[in-house]
C-alpha positions as CSV (number, residue, x, y, z in Angstrom):
1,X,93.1,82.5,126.8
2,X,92.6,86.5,125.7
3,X,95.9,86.3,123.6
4,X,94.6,83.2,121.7
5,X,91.3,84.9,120.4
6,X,93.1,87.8,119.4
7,X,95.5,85.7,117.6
8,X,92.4,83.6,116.4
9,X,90.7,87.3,115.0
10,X,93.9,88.2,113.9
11,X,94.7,85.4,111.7
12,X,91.0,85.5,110.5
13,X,91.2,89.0,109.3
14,X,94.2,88.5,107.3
15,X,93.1,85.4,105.0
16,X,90.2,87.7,104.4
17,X,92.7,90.6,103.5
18,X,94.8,88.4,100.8
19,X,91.8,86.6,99.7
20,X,90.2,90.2,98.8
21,X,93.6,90.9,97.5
22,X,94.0,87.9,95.4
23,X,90.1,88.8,93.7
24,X,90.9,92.4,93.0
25,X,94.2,91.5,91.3
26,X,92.9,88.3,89.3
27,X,90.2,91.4,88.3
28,X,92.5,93.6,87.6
29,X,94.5,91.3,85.4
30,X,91.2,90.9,83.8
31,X,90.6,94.4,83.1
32,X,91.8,96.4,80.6
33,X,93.0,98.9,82.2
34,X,96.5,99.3,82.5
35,X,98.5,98.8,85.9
36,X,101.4,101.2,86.0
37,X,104.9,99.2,87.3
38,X,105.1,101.1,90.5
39,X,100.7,99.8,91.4
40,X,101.9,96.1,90.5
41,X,104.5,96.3,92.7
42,X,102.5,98.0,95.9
43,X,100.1,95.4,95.5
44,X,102.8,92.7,95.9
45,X,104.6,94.2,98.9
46,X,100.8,94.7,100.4
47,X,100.3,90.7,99.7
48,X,103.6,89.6,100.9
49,X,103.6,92.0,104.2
50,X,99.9,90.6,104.7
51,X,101.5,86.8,104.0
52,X,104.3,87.3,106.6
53,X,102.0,88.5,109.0
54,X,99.4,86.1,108.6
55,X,102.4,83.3,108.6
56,X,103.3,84.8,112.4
57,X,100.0,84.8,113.8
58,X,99.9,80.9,112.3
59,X,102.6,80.2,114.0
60,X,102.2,81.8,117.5
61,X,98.8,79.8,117.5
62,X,101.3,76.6,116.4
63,X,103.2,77.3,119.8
64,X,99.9,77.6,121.9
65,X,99.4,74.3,120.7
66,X,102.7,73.0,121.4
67,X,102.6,75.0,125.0
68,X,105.5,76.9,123.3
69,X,103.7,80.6,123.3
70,X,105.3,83.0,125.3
71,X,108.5,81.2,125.7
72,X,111.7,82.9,123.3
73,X,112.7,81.4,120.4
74,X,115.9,82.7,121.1
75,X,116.8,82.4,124.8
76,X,114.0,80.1,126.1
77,X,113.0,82.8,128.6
78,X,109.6,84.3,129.1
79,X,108.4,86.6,126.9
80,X,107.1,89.5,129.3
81,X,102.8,89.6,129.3
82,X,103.1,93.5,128.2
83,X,104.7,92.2,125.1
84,X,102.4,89.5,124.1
85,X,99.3,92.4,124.5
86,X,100.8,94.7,122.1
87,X,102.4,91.7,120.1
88,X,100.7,89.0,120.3
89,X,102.3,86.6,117.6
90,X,106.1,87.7,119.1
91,X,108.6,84.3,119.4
92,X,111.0,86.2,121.2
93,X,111.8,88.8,124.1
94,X,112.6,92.3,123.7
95,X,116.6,91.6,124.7
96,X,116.4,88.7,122.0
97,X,114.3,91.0,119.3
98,X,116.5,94.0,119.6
99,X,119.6,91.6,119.0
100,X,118.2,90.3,115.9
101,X,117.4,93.5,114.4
């Protein structure tokens, strides 16, 4: 399946985003060099957005597994192809995500 390689990539590229992460701030923290408040706390929200997304991805490939993918979360209908191209790791439609948000 196309969607499950991209997801495969995707997933791929992000442990190898927050592992770089994780290096440069276990070397910073090493450094003496002094972080000002506001880089500390870009680096975090960098980590955590790349953690959520990587947790996604993770979990769309859970519900290829489970034969889940492309099924809503929300609604149980499908999830339109057009959506899973641009999004690949989305667990619900787009009447279901705009609802949520």
């Amino acid at each position: 399946m196309e969607l499950e390689g991209e997801l495969r990539r995707e997933l791929a590229a992000l442990e190898r985003r927050l592992a770089s992460e994780l290096l440069a701030a276990e070397s910073a923290a090493g450094d003496d060099a002094v972080s000002t408040p506001h880089d500390v706390e870009a680096a975090a929200r960098r980590g955590s957005d790349n953690a959520a997304r990587r947790d996604e991805v993770a979990a769309a490939l859970a519900r290829l597994t489970s034969r889940d993918y492309g099924t809503c979360a929300r609604c149980g209908e499908p999830i339109a192809y057009g959506r899973l191209v641009v999004m690949p790791e989305a667990a619900h439609c787009l009447a279901c995500s705009v609802r949520s948000a």
